[in-house]
N, C-alpha and C positions, 0 to 999 in steps of 0.2 A: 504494500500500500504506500504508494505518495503522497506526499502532500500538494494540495492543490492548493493557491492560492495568489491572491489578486496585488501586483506587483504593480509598482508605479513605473512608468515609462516615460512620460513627457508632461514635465509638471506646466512646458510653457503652452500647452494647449487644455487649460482647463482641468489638469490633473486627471489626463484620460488615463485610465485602466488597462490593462494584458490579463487575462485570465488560465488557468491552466497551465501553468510554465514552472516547473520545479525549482524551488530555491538553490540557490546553488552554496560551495561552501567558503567562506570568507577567508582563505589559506593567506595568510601575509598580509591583508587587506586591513589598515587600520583607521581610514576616513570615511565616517558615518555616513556622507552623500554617496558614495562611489558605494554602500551597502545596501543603502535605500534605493535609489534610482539602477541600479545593475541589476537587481534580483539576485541579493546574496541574504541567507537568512542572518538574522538581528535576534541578537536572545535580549528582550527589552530591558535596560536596567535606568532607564531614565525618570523613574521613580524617586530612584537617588539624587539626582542630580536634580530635577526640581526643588526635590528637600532642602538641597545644600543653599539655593538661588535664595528660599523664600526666609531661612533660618538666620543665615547669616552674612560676612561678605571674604575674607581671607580663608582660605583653606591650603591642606599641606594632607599628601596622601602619599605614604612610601609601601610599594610593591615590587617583585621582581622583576627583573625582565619578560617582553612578552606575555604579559597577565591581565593585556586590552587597558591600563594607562592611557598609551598615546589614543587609543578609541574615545575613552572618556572625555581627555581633552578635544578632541576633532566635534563628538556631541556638542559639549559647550559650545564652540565655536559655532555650529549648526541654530543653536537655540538664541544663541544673546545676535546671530546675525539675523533674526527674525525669517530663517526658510522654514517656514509653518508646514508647508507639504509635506516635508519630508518627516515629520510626527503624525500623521496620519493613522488611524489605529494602535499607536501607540501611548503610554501613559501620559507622558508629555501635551498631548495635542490639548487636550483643555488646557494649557497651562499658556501655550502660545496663543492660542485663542481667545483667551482674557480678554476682555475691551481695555484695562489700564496695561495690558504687554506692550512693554516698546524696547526697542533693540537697541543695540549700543556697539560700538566700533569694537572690534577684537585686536588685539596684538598678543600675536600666539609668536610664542619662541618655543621655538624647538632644539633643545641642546645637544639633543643627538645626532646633530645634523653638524657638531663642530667639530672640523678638522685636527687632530692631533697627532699627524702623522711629522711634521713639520714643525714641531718645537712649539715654545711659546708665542714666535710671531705669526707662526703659521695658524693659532689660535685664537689672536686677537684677530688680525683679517677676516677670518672665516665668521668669527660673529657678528663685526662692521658688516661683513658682507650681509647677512643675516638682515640685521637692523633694517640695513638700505633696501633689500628686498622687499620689508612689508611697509619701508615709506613711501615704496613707488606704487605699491598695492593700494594705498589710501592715498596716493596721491599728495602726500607733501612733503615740501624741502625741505631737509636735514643741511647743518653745518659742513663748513668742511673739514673737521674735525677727523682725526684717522684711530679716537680713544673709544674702544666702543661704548664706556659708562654714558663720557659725553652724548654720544648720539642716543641712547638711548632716553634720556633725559628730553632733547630735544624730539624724538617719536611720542613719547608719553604728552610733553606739552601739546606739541602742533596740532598733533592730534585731536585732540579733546577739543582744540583753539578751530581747526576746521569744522567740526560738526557740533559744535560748539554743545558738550555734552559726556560726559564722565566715559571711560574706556573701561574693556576689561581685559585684565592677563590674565593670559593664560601659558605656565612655563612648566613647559615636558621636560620630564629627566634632565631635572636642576645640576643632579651630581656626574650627568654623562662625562665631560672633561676629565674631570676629578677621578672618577675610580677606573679609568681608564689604566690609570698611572700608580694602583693599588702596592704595585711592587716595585715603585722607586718614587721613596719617600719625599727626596729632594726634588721633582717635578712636580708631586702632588702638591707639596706646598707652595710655587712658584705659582700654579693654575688655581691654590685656594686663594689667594692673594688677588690675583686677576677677576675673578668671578665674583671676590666678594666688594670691590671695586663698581662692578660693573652692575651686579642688585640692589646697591645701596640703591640705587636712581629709584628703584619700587618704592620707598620709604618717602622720600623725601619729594614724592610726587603725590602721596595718600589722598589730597583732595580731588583729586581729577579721575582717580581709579572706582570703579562702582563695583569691581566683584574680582579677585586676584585667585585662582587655582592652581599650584603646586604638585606638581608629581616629582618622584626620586628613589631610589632604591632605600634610600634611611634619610635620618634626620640628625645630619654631621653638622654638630652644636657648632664647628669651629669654621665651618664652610665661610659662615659670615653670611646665610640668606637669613637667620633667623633670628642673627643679632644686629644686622643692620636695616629689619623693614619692620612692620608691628608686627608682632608674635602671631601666624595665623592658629587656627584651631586645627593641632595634628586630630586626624579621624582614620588614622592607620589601625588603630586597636578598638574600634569604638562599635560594640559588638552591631550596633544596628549599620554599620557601615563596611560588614565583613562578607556583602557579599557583591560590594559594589564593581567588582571586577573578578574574573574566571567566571565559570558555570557549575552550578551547583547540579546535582543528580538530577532532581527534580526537572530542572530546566532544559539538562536534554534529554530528558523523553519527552520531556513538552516539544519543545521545538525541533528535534532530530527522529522522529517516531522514522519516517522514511528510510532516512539512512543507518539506523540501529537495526531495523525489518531486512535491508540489503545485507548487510556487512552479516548479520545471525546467519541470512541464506548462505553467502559465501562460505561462511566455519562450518556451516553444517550443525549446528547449537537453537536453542529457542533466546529469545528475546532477553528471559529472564537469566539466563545464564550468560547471556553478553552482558549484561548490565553487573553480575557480580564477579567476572572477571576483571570488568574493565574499573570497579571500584578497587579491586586491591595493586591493578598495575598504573592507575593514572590518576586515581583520588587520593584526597588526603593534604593537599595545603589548608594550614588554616592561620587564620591571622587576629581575629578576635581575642582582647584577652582572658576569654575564659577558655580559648580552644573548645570552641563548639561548633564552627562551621567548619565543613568538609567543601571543598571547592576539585575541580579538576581546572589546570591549565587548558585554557582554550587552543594553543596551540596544538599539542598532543591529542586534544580532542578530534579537533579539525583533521590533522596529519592523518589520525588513524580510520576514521571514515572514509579520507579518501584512498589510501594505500594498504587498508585491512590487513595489516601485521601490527606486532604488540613488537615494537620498538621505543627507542631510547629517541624520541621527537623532540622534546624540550631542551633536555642537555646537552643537545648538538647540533641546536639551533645557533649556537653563538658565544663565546668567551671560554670556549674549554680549557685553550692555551693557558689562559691567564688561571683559571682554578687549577688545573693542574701543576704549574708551577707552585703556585700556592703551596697547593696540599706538599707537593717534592721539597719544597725549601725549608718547611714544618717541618718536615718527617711525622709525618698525621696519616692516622690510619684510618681505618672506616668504623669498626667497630668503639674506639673512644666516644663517639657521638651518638650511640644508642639510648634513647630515655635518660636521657642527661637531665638533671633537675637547674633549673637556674630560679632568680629571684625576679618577682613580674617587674620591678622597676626596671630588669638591666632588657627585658622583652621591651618595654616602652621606648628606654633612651637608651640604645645600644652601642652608644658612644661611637668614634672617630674608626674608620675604616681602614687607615693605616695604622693605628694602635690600638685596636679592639682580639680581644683574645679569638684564637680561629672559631670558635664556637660562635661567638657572637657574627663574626664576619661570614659563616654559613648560613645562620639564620639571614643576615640581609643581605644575602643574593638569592634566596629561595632553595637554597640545597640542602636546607632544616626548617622544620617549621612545628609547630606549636601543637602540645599537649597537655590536656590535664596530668598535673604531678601529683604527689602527696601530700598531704597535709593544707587541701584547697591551695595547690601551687603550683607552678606552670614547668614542663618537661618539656626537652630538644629530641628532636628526632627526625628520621629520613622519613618526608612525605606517603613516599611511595615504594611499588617494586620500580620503575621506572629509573627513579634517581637512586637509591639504593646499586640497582645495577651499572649505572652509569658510572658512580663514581669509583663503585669496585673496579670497574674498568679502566679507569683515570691513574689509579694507582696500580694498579698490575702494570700499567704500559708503561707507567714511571718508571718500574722496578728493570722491566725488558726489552723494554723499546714495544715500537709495534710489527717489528716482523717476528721479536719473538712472543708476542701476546696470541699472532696467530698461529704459531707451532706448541702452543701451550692450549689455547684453547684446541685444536685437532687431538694431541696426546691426551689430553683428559676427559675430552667428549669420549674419544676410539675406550678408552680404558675401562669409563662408563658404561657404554653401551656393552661391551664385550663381558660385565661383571668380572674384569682382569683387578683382582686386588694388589697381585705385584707388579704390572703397568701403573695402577695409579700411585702405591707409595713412590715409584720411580718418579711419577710427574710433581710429585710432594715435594721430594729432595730434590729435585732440578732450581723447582721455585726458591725453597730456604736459601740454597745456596747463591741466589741470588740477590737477597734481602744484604743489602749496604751496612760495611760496619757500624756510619755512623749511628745505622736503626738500631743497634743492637749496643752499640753505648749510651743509645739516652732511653733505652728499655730499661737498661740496666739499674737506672739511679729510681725508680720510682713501681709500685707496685699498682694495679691498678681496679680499682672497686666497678663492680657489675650488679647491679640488683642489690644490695647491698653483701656483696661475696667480693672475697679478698684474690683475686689472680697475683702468683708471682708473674714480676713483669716479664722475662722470657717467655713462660708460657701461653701468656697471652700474645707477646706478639708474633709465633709460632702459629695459635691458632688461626691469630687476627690475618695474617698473609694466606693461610688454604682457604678460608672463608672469602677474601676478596680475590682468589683469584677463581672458587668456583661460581661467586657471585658475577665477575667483571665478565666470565663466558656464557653466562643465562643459565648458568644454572642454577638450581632451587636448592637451597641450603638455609638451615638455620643453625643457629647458635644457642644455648645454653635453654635445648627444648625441655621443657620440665615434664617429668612424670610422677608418678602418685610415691617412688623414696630419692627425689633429685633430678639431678639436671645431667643431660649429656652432652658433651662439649659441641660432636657438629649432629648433624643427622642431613645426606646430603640424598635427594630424590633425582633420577633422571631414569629416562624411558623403562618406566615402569617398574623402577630396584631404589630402595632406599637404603643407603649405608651407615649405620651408627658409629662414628669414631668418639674411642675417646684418647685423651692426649697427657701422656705424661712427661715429665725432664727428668733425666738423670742428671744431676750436677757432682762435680769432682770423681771420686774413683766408682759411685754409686752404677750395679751391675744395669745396664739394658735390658737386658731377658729379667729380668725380677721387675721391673717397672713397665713393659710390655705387657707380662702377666698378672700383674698389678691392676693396670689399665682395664683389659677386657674382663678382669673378675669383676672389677666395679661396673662395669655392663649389667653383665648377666645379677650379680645381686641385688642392683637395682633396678631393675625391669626394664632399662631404657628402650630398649625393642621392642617393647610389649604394645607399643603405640603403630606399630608396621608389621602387618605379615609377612613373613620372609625377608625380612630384612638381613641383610651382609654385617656384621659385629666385628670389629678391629680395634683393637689396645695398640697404640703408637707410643713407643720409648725414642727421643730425643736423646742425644748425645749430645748436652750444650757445648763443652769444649769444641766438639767438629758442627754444629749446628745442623745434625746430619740426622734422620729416623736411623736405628741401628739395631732394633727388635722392634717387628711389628708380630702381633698373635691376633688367627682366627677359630673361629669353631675347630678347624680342623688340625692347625700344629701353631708352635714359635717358630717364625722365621726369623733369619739372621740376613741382614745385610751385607755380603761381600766387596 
């Protein structure tokens, strides 16, 4: 079943109608006209945005990349330019249709439109250039000033001075410049400088401005937008404002029934079974501070509708380089970031991007996001299976590059499927032995808490490297699966065979084969496999001195490593 429905075509002939024409899907599409007028579906969220119009006048909205921002802004634009048509069945349209509605000049900057490839001059021109583009759009003349604060100054007045008549900002991805530069401190701060130069002119304009919107990945106290113009009202956490961007479950079956009907036909699945796959691989941002809404990124939605595979869409959409560096320069693993409890102030103000601890600096780029914790308190964690997998992949490739990510993912898929236990311990010790000294000297200095369980630090970062690397290859692994007397360290699913490891260290003269058999007796007397039929059972002994497995035991004998 399709959806049918009546699509605007030509608003300059009386807002004639098209009937019958399947919406299509809005892949990369971020300006609300070009959604409206093409026949791209709109999941309406302009309920919000009228909210914002009638409640107050500054606002400050921090999300991640790709999470419909720049959309919202492009709305606004749509609405305060008074194009009524294009709200046409939509929540908005009473609102434009008010008899006291009247429009108002826009000056939309869009900061991710600034050149950074070319140092700091090459970033001052790119935004002059900027400036002078939407003074030619309005039609008036700017200074010949080459400061872009200056000119900005002068668009805000003239402006207003032409239509004799308050303006509104609108500034996308304030911090684009800025976190461009996340990993070299000393240009970050050369572009905070510049930018905060160049916003003051918002402040110090306040009477000519009728309504200013803010978008940004966070709210970097020291940027200078938020100490140099009136403090807007951050509605980043502000639980009625937590679904103002992505799509909530609900919303696409409301508006995606057609292409959930296709895509179920293509898997060969019902309806209701695509919906609860696609909740554990694509749901799960939340940003509210109570961590109550479940959102899916629009992108990912989109992508996988139209290319029906359950792929990694979001996190390779755009800045892998720069998180992966990241994570490499850390030496940060995957598993430190599970159910990590933090305090809701540091969720609110999650301080400066270059000096914010990597936890914090995950949550704001969207590669953590928000959980009820303990004690009514807020917990970190990986959204999804999506990003979970992606970033295990980010880091395996750290580890091997990427020609050997894929003879690692080959060896260990073949090993898998083959139910070969001494293939995959092999593909085990291939990986350790390429985990970097320095990982294994800053394991060393610290032990590390899980659920409240005490891991000696090798051991965990032993585990934490087979976990991302069967994670980073797709496959289904968990970690520290609890059953009715404990937990067992992995328990790893692929075509059709689940294998229970558990992981012990030998340190100093301590035997192999006695912590092997150590390992799988703690299996079987705590019933870890009792949770899988047929499942494969293996006790892994560590040799920390060689970082090497050097007894592994199954059901059937101890083996020794040669």
């Amino acid at each position: 079943m399709f959806i049918f429905a009546s699509i605007m075509c030509d608003f300059n002939k009386n807002a004639q109608f098209m009937e019958n024409l399947r919406l299509k899907l809005p892949i990369g599409i971020q300006t609300f006209e070009t959604i409206r007028r093409e026949g791209y579906v709109y999941v309406d969220k302009t309920r919000f945005l009228v909210g914002l119009i009638e409640k107050g006048q500054i606002y400050f909205l921090a999300r991640p990349r790709r999470f419909g921002k720049s959309l919202a802004i492009s709305t606004f634009d749509a609405l305060f330019s008074g194009k009524k048509e294009l709200f046409n069945g939509l929540y908005a349209e009473d609102f434009v249709n008010r008899p006291d509605f009247k429009p108002n000049p826009v000056i939309w900057l869009d900061m991710s439109k600034t050149n950074t490839i070319h140092g700091m001059d090459g970033i001052e021109k790119s935004i002059v250039k900027q400036v002078r583009d939407i003074a030619d759009f309005h039609d008036v003349t700017l200074s010949n000033s080459n400061t872009s604060g200056n000119l900005l100054d002068d668009l805000i007045v003239r402006t207003a001075q032409k239509y004799n008549d308050k303006v509104v900002i609108l500034l996308d991805e304030y911090d684009k410049p800025y976190t461009d530069f996340v990993n070299d401190p000393v240009m970050a701060d050369e572009i905070r400088k510049l930018l905060r130069n160049f916003y003051v002119q918002i402040k110090s304009n306040d009477r000519r401005i009728r309504f200013t919107f803010i978008t940004g990945v966070s709210k970097f106290t020291k940027m200078g937008v938020f100490s140099t113009m009136n403090t807007p009202l951050d509605i980043s956490m502000m639980p009625e404002y937590g679904e103002i961007c992505g799509y909530t479950e609900e919303e696409i079956i409301r508006y995606f029934p057609d292409y959930m009907e296709e895509t179920a036909n293509y898997m060969e699945i019902s309806t209701d079974e695509l919906i609860k796959r696609m909740r554990d691989f694509y749901n799960g941002f939340s940003f509210d501070r109570y961590a109550k809404t479940r959102l899916y990124n629009p992108y990912s939605t989109l992508s996988f509708f139209a290319e029906k595979a359950w792929d990694n869409y979001w996190i390779d959409s755009g800045g892998t380089k720069m998180i992966a560096d990241y994570l490499k320069n850390r030496h940060l693993t995957v598993e430190q970031f599970r159910n990590m409890p933090i305090p809701r102030d540091i969720a609110k103000n999650p301080g400066e991007i270059d000096t914010a601890p990597p936890y914090s600096f995950l949550y704001q780029s969207g590669y953590l996001t928000l959980r009820p914790g303990a004690n009514n308190g807020l917990a970190l964690d990986y959204p999804n299976t999506e990003v979970l997998q992606a970033m295990s992949k980010m880091l395996i490739q750290n580890m091997v590059g990427e020609s050997g990510y894929i003879s690692y993912y080959n060896l260990l898929t073949n090993a898998l499927v083959d139910k070969n236990a001494e293939k995959l311990i092999q593909v085990f010790n291939r990986l350790l032995a390429r985990i970097p000294y320095d990982d294994y000297a800053l394991a060393m200095k610290q032990d590390v808490m899980f659920e409240d369980f005490k891991f000696p630090a090798q051991e965990w970062l032993y585990r934490t490297a087979i976990l991302s690397m069967a994670l980073g290859c797709g496959v289904n692994v968990s970690a520290e699966v609890h059953s009715s007397f404990g937990r067992s360290d992995l328990a790893i699913a692929y075509s059709g065979v689940t294998w229970v490891i558990e992981i012990k260290v030998a340190y100093g003269d301590v035997d192999t084969a006695v912590k092997a058999e150590e390992a799988y007796r703690q299996i079987e007397e705590k019933n870890y496999a009792k949770l899988y039929p047929d499942a494969i059972c293996i006790g892994l002994a560590i040799n920390d001195s060689k970082r090497q497995i050097a007894h592994w035991k199954t059901a059937e004998a101890l083996h020794v490593i040669k």
